[in-house]
C-alpha positions as a printed NumPy array, in Angstrom:
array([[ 36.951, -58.406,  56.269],
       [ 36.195, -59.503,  52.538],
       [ 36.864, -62.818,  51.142],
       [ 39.532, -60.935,  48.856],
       [ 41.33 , -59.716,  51.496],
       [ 41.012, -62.533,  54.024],
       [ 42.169, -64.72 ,  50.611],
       [ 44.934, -62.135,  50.111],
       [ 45.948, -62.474,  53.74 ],
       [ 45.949, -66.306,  53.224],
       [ 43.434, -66.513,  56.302],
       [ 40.35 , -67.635,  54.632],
       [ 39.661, -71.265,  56.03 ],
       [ 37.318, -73.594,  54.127],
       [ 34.8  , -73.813,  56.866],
       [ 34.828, -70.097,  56.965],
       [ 34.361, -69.729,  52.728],
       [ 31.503, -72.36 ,  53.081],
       [ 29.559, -70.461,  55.778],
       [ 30.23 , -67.122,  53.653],
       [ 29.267, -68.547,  50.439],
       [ 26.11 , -70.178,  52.128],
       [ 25.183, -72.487,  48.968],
       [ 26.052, -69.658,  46.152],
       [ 29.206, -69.002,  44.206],
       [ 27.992, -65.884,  43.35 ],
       [ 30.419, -63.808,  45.916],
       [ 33.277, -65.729,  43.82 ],
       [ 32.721, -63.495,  40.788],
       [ 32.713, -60.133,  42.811],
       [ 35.739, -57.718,  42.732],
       [ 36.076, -56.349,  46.43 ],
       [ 38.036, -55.622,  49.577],
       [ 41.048, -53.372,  50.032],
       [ 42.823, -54.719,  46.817],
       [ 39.769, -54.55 ,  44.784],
       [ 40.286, -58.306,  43.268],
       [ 38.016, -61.302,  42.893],
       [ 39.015, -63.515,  45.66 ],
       [ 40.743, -66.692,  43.702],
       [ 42.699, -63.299,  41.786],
       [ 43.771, -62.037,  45.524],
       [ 44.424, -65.527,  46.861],
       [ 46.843, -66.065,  43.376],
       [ 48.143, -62.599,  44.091],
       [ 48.972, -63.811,  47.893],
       [ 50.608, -66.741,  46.795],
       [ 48.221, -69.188,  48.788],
       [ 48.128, -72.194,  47.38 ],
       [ 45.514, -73.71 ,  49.921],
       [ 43.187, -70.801,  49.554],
       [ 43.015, -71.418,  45.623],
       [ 42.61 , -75.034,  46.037],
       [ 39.502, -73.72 ,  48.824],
       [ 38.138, -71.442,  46.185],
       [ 38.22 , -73.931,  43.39 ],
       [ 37.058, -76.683,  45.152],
       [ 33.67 , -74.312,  45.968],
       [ 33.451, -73.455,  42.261],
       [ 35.183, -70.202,  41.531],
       [ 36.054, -69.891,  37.945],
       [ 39.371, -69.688,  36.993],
       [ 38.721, -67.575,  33.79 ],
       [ 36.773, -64.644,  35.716],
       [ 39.138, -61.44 ,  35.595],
       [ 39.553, -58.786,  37.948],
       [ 39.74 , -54.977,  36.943],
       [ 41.605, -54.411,  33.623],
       [ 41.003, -58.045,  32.489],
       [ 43.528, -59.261,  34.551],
       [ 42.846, -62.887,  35.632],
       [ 43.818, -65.292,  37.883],
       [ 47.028, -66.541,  35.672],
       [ 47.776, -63.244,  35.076],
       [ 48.222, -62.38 ,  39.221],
       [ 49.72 , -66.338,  39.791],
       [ 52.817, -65.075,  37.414],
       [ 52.548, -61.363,  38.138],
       [ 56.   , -60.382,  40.382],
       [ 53.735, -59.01 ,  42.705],
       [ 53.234, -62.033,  43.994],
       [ 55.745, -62.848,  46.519],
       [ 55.554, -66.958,  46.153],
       [ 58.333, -69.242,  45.131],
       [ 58.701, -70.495,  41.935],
       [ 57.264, -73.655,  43.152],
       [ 54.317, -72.341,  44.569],
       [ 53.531, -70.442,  41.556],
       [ 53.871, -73.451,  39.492],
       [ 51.494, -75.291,  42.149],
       [ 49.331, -72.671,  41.449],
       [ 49.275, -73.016,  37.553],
       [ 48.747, -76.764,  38.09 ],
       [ 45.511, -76.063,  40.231],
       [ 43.907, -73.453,  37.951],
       [ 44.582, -75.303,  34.662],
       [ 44.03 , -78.833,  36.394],
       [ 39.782, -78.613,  35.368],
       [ 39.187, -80.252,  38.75 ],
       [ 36.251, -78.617,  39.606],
       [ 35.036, -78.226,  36.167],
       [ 36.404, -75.747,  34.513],
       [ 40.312, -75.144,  33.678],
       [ 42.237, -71.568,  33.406],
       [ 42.3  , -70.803,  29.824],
       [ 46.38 , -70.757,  29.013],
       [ 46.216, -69.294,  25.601],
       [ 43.955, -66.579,  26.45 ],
       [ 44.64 , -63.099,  27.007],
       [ 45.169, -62.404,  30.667],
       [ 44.902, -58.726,  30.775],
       [ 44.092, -55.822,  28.786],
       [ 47.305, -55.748,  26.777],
       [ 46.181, -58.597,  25.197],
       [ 49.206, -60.887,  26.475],
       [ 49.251, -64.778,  27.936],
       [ 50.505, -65.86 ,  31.023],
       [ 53.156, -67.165,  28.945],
       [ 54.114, -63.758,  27.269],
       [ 54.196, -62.458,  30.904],
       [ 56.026, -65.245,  32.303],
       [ 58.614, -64.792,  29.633],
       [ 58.695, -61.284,  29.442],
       [ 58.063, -59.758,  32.898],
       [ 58.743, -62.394,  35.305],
       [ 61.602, -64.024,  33.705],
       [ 61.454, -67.101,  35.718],
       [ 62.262, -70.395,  33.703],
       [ 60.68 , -72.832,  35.938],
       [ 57.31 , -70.885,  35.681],
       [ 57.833, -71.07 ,  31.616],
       [ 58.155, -74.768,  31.668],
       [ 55.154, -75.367,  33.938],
       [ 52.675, -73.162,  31.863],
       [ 54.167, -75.162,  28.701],
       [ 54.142, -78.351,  30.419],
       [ 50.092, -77.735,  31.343],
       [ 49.629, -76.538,  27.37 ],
       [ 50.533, -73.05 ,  26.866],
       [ 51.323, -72.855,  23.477],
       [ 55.086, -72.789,  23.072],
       [ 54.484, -70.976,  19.119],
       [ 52.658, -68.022,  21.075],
       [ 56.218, -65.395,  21.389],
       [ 56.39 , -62.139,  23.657],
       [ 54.669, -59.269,  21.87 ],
       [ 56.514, -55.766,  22.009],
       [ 55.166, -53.121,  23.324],
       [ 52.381, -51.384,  20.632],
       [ 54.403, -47.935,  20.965],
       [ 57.349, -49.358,  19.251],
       [ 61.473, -47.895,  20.763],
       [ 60.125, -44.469,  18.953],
       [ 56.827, -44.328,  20.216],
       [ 58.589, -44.684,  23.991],
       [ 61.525, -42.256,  23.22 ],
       [ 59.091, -39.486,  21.935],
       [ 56.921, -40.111,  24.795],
       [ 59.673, -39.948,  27.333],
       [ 62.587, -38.777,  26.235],
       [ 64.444, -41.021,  27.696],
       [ 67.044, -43.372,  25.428],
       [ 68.195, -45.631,  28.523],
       [ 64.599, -46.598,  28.3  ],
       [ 64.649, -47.923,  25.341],
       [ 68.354, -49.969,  25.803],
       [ 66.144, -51.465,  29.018],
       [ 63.13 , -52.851,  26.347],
       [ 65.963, -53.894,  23.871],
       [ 67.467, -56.061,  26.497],
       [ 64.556, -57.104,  28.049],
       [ 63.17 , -58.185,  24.714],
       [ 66.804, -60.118,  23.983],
       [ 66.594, -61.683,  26.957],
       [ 62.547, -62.883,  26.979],
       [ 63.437, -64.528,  23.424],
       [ 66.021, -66.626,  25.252],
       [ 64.264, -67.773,  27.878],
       [ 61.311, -68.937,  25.654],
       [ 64.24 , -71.16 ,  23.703],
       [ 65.935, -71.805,  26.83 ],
       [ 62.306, -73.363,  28.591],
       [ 61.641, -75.107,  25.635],
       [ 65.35 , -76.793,  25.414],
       [ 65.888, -76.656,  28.693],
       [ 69.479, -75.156,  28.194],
       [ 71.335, -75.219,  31.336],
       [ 73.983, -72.428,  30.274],
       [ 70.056, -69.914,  30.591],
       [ 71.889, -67.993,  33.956],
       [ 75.359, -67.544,  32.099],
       [ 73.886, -65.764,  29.317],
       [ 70.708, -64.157,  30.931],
       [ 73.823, -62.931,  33.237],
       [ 76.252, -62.013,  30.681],
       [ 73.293, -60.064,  28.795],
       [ 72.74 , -57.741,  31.969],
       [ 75.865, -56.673,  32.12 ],
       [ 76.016, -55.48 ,  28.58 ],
       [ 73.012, -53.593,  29.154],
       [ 75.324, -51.707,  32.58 ],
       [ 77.906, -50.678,  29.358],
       [ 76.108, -49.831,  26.615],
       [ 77.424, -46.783,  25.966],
       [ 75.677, -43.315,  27.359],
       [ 73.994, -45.66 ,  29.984],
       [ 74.06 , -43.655,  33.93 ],
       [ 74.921, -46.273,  36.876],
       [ 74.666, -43.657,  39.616],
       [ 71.124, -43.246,  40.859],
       [ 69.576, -40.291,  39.867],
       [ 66.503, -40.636,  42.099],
       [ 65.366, -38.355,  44.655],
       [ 67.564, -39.496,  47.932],
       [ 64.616, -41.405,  49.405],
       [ 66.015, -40.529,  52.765],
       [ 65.477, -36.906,  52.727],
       [ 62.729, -36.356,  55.688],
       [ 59.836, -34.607,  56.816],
       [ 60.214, -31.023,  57.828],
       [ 57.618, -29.832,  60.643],
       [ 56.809, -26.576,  58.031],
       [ 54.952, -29.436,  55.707],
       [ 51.825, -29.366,  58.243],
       [ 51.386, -25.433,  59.142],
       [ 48.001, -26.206,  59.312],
       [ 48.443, -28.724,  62.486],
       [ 51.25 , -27.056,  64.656],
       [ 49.058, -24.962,  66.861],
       [ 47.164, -28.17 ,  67.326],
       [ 50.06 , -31.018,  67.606],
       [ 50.357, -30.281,  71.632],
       [ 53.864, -31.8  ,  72.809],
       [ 55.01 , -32.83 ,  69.355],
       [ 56.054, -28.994,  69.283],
       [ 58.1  , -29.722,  71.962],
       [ 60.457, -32.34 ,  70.468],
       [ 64.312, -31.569,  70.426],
       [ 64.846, -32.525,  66.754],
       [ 65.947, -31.207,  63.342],
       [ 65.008, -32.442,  60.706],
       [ 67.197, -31.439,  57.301],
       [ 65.153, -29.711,  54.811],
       [ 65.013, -30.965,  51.042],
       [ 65.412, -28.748,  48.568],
       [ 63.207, -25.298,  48.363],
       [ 61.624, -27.033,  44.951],
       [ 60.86 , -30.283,  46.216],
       [ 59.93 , -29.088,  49.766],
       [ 56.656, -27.078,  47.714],
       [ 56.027, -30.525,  45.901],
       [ 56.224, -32.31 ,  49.222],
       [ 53.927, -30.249,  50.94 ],
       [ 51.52 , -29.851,  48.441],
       [ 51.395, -33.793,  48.208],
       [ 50.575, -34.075,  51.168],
       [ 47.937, -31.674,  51.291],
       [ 46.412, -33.238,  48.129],
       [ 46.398, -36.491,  49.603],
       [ 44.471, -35.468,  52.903],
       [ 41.631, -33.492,  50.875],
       [ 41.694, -36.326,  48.586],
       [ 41.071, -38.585,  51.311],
       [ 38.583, -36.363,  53.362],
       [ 36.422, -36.6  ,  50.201],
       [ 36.867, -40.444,  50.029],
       [ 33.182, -41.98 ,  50.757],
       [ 34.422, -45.218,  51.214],
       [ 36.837, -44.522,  54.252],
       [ 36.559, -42.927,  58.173],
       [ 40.037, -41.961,  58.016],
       [ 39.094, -38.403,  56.26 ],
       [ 37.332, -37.809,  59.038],
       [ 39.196, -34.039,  60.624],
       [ 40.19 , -35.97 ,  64.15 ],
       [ 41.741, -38.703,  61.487],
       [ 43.409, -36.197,  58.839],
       [ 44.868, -34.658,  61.618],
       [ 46.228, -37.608,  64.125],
       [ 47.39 , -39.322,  60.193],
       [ 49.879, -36.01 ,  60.141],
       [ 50.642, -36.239,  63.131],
       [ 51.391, -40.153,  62.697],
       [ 53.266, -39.066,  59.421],
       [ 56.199, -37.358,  61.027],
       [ 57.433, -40.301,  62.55 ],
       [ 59.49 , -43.306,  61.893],
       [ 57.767, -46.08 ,  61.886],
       [ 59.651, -48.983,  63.067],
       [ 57.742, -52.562,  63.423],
       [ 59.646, -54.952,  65.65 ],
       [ 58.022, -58.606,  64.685],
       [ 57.564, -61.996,  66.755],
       [ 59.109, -64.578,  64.714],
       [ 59.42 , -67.041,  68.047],
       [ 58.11 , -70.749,  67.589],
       [ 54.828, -70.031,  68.837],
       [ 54.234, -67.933,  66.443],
       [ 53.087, -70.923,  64.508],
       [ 49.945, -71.567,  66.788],
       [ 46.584, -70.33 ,  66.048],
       [ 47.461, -68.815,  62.604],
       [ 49.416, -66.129,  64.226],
       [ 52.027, -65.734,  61.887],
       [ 49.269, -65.277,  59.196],
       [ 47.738, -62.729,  61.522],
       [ 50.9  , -60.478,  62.06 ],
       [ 51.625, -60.377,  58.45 ],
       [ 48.227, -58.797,  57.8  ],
       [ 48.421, -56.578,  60.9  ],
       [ 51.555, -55.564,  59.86 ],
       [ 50.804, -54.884,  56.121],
       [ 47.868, -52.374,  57.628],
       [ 49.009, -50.605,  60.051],
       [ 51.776, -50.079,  57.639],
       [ 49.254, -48.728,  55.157],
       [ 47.478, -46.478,  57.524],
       [ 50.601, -44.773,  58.566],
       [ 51.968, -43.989,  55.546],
       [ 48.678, -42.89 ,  54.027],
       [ 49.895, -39.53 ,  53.658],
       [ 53.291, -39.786,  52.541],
       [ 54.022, -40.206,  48.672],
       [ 56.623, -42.268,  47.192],
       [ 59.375, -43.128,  48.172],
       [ 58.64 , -41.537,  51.729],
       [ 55.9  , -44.305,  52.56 ],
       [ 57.725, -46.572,  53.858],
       [ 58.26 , -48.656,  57.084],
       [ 60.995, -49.99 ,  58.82 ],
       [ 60.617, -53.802,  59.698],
       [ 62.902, -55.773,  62.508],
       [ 62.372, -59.126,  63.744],
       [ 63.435, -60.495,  67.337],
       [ 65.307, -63.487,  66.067],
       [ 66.049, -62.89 ,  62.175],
       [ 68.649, -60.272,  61.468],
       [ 66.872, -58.997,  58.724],
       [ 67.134, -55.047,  58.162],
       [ 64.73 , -53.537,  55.461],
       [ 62.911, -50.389,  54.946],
       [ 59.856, -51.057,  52.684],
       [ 57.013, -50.178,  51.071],
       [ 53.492, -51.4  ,  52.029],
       [ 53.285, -53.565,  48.877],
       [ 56.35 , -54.758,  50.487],
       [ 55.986, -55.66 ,  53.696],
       [ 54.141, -58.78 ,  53.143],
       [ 57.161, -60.064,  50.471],
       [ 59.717, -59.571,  53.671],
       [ 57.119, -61.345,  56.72 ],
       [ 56.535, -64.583,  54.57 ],
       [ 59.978, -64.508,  54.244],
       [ 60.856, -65.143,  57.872],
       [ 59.707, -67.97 ,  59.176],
       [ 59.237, -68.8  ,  63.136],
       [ 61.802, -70.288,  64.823],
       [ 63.497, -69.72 ,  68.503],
       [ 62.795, -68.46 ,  71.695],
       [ 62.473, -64.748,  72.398],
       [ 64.252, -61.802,  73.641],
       [ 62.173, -58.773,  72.988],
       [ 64.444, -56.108,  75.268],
       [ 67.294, -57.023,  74.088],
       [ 66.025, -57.192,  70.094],
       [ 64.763, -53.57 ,  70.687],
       [ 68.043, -52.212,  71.837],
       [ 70.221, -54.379,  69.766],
       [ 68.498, -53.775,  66.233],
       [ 66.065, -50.813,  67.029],
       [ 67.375, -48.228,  69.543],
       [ 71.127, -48.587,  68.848],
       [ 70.627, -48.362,  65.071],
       [ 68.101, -45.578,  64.849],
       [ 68.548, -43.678,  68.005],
       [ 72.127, -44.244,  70.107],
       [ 74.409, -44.801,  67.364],
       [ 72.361, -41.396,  65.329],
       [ 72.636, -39.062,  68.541],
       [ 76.59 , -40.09 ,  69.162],
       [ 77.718, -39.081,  65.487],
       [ 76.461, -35.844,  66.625],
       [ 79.947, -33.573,  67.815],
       [ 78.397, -31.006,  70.166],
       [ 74.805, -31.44 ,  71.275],
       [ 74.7  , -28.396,  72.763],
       [ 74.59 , -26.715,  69.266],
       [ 72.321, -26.883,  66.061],
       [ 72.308, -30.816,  65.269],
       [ 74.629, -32.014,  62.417],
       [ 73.005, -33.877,  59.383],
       [ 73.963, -37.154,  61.692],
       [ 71.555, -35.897,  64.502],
       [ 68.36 , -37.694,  65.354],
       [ 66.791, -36.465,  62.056],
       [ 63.026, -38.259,  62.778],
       [ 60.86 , -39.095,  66.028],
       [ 60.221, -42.952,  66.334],
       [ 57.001, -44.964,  66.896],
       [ 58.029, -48.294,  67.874],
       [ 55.395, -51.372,  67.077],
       [ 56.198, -54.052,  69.262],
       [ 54.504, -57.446,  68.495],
       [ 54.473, -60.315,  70.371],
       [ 52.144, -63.631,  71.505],
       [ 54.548, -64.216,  74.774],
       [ 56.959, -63.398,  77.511],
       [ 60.634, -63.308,  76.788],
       [ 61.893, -66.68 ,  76.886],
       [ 65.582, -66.073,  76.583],
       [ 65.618, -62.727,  79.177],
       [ 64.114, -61.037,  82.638],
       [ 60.651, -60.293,  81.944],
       [ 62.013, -56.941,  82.767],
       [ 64.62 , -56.366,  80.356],
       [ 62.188, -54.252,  78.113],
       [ 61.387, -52.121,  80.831],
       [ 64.474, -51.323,  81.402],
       [ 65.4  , -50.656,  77.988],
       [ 62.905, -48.614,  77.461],
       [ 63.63 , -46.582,  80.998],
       [ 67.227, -46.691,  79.694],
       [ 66.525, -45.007,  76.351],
       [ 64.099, -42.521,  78.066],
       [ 66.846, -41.275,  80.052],
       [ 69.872, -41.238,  77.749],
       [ 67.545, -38.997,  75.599],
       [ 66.866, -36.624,  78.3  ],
       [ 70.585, -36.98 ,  78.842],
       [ 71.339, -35.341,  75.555],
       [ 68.731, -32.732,  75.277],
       [ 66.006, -34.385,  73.621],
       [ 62.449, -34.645,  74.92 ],
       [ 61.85 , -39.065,  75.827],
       [ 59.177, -38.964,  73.696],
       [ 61.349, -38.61 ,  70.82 ],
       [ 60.679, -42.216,  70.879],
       [ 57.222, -43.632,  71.281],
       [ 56.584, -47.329,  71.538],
       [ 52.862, -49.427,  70.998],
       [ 52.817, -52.959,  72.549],
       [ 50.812, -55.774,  70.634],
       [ 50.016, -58.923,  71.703],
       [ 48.752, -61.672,  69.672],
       [ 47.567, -65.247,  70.831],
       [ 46.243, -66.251,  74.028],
       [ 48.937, -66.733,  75.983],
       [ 48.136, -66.054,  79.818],
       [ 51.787, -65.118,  80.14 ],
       [ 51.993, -62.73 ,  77.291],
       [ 49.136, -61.056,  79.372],
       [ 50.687, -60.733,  82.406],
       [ 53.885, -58.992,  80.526],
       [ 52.148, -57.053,  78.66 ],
       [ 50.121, -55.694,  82.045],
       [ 53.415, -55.076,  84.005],
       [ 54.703, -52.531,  81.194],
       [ 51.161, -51.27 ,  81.565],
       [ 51.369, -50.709,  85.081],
       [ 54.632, -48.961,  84.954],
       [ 54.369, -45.397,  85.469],
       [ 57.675, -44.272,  84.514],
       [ 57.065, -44.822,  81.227],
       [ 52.959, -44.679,  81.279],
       [ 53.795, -41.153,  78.46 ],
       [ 55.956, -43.517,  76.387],
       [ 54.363, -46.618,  75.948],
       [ 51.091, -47.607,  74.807],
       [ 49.72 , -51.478,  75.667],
       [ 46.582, -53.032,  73.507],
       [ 43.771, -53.871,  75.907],
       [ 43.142, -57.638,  74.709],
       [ 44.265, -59.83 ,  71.903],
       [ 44.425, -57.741,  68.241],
       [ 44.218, -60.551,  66.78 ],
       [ 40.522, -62.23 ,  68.134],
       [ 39.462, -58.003,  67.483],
       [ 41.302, -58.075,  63.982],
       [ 38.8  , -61.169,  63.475],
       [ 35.516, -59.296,  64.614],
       [ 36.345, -56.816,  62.479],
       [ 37.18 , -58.245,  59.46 ],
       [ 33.832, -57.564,  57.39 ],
       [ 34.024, -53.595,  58.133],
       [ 37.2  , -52.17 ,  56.14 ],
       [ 35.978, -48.476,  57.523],
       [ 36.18 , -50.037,  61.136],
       [ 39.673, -51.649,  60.194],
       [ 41.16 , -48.835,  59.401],
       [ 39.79 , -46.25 ,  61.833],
       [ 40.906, -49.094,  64.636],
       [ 44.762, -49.321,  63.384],
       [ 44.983, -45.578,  63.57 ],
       [ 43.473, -45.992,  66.482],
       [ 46.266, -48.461,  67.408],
       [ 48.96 , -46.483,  65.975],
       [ 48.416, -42.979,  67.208],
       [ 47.42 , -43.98 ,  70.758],
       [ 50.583, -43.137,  72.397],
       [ 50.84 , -39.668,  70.532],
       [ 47.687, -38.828,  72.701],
       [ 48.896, -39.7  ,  75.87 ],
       [ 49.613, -36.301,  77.77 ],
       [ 53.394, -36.186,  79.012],
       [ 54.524, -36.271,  82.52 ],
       [ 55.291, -32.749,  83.912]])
């Protein structure tokens, strides 16, 4: 792994950034890893304040930019960046502090539209306790958000779209508040701020329905004629799935298609490899459901920092394929009721924002927030399964990521098991082929116990087509891997397409 990424992951211990940097700071300077970012711009882009006060304190500069100009400051108040106000402000305070030498320029131009952090704390973040910290460390308070160089007829010419230009005259109203508001430190700023939205949901000729694509059209298995002959037993699922429109079922397919020949000719990657293109459609049909460990122990041995990367790539290897707003991943947790269906620049947002608490109960968290949501309460709505599925029918086949660093706590040690055994059969109860629903096992952390558990669903042949187990901890591999990105990926497809290879049970 890179230092961006292991900076962007918020793994990058100072031991380890001493033994990288080996007496030079000249790695500091160099754009790299999966997000292409210097690492003090990934680790302000994480929203790891530890890793920026590592990378200062070894001399990175806090006025070298990334691509596009884009600096440090500019990723520390970008809303990409999933810290808290606080944290961002921490942030601020380290890279303008000088400690090491050299202080983040405030006044500067942060990226290639010429604008401060200030301008885009004011004008695209819209956070006042941000505001007062850059003014507070010496942002110039004269220095006023800049429109955009287009001007409203410049933007409606170019896309024809006047609800565009009510969003930039509102957004524009409301940045030259805030700016007064930091400075005076009104207290009335959410009243108003508030007050302003809503005008902008009546101004007149303004459309509140949403008028986007219904992100939860799916897949159709006509997207991938090329792999049909080829998929094996996926042919043999008992599922419809309801087409999209003729017009955007073309577009859909043809993305698709465009996105594996642009990745086959991608020098930088294994997973354009034919075996890959073709296991990453396969992959691509299903739901992708990632059921977290957010137990106690999750706090030992960095594991918590360890999922969240995990999860953030195998997120990004599944949904390689699928454009917008199809790429997306379904994330449970055993002990949070938290239900969201993200994107991969997502996922990380939603893990930080769990933290670990509890005991666990990983059979009963699959059924309870996994298999009765997407599979038992689905198949019921149907009114005759005997006949062509209604639009309430199991429209998608799961993979289910299990991840976990223990035994259940709070259960049997065989409750999965039998969840899993129970859903097998209540699928083959209604017509459907069990592996409808595919499931991967993960363990992180050394737990003896978590072995054991993880060996007895191993050893289980009445589910040895369903289930797929990780030989060893992903997280110690994840580690030994973390220099090679073209390993990393070609080992999470591994990961994830494992139990679509498994032969089924006659």
């Amino acid at each position: 792994m890179s230092l961006a990424d292991a900076a962007y992951a918020g793994i990058l211990t100072l031991s380890q950034l001493r033994v990288a940097l080996n007496g030079s700071t000249e790695l500091m300077s160099e754009i790299g890893g999966t997000i292409n970012l210097t690492p003090l711009c990934a680790a302000c882009l994480g929203g790891h304040l530890p890793v920026v006060k590592h990378l200062l304190s070894c001399g990175a500069n806090p006025n070298i930019p990334s691509g596009q100009n884009r600096t440090p400051l500019f990723y520390a108040v970008s809303p990409q960046c999933s810290a808290s106000s606080s944290t961002r402000c921490a942030i601020i305070r380290e890279l303008a502090s000088g400690k090491h030498g050299t202080k983040a320029d405030l006044d500067q131009p942060c990226d290639d539209d010429m604008k401060t952090a200030l301008d885009l704390a004011i004008s695209v973040l819209k956070d006042n306790e941000v505001v007062e910290q850059l003014m507070k460390c010496g942002a110039s308070a004269s220095i006023t958000f800049r429109p955009c160089r287009t001007g409203a007829k410049g933007v409606l010419d170019s896309h024809g779209d006047r609800e565009i230009i009510r969003e930039s005259v509102v957004d524009r109203a409301i940045s030259f508040l805030l700016l007064i508001l930091a400075f005076f430190n009104y207290k009335a700023q959410e009243m108003i701020v508030g007050r302003l939205r809503n005008k902008q949901i009546c101004l007149p000729g303004s459309q509140n329905s949403d008028s986007l694509t219904n992100p939860h059209i799916q897949l159709t298995m006509g997207v991938f004629p090329e792999t049909e002959e080829k998929a094996g037993n996926e042919k043999k699922l008992k599922f419809v799935i309801p087409d999209p429109p003729h017009r955007m079922k073309a577009r859909f397919g043809d993305e698709i298609r465009a996105r594996a020949k642009l990745l086959q000719e991608n020098p930088t990657t294994d997973l354009g490899r034919p075996g890959n293109v073709e296991r990453l459609m396969k992959l691509s049909r299903r739901r992708v459901v990632m059921l977290c460990d957010d137990s106690k122990s999750m706090t030992l041995e960095h594991r918590h920092a360890y999922q969240i990367e995990l999860v953030r790539r195998m997120a990004s290897v599944a949904t390689r394929l699928l454009p917008s707003p199809y790429a997306r991943v379904d994330l449970r947790f055993i002990n949070h009721d938290l239900r969201h269906s993200v994107s991969v620049a997502r996922v990380q947002k939603v893990m930080r924002s769990v933290q670990p608490t509890s005991g666990s109960s990983i059979g009963t968290s699959l059924r309870e927030k996994v298999l009765q949501r997407f599979v038992y309460d689905v198949i019921a709505a149907d009114p005759d399964p005997g006949t062509r599925p209604s639009m309430a029918y199991l429209r998608r086949p799961l993979l289910i990521c299990i991840v976990t660093d223990g035994a259940p706590t709070t259960e049997s040690t065989g409750t999965l098991l039998e969840q899993i055994v129970e859903c097998k059969d209540y699928l083959q109860s209604r017509g459907y082929d069990p592996r409808s629903v595919l499931y991967n096992v993960i363990q992180i952390g050394e737990d003896p116990a978590a072995t054991t558990f993880i060996n007895t669903l191993r050893s289980a042949e009445e589910i040895s087509d369903l289930v797929n187990c990780t030989e060893g901890r992903i997280d110690t591999q994840y580690e030994a891997l973390w220099e090679d990105e073209r390993k990393l990926d070609s080992w999470m497809l591994d990961i994830l397409a494992a139990p679509l290879d498994v032969p089924q049970i006659e």
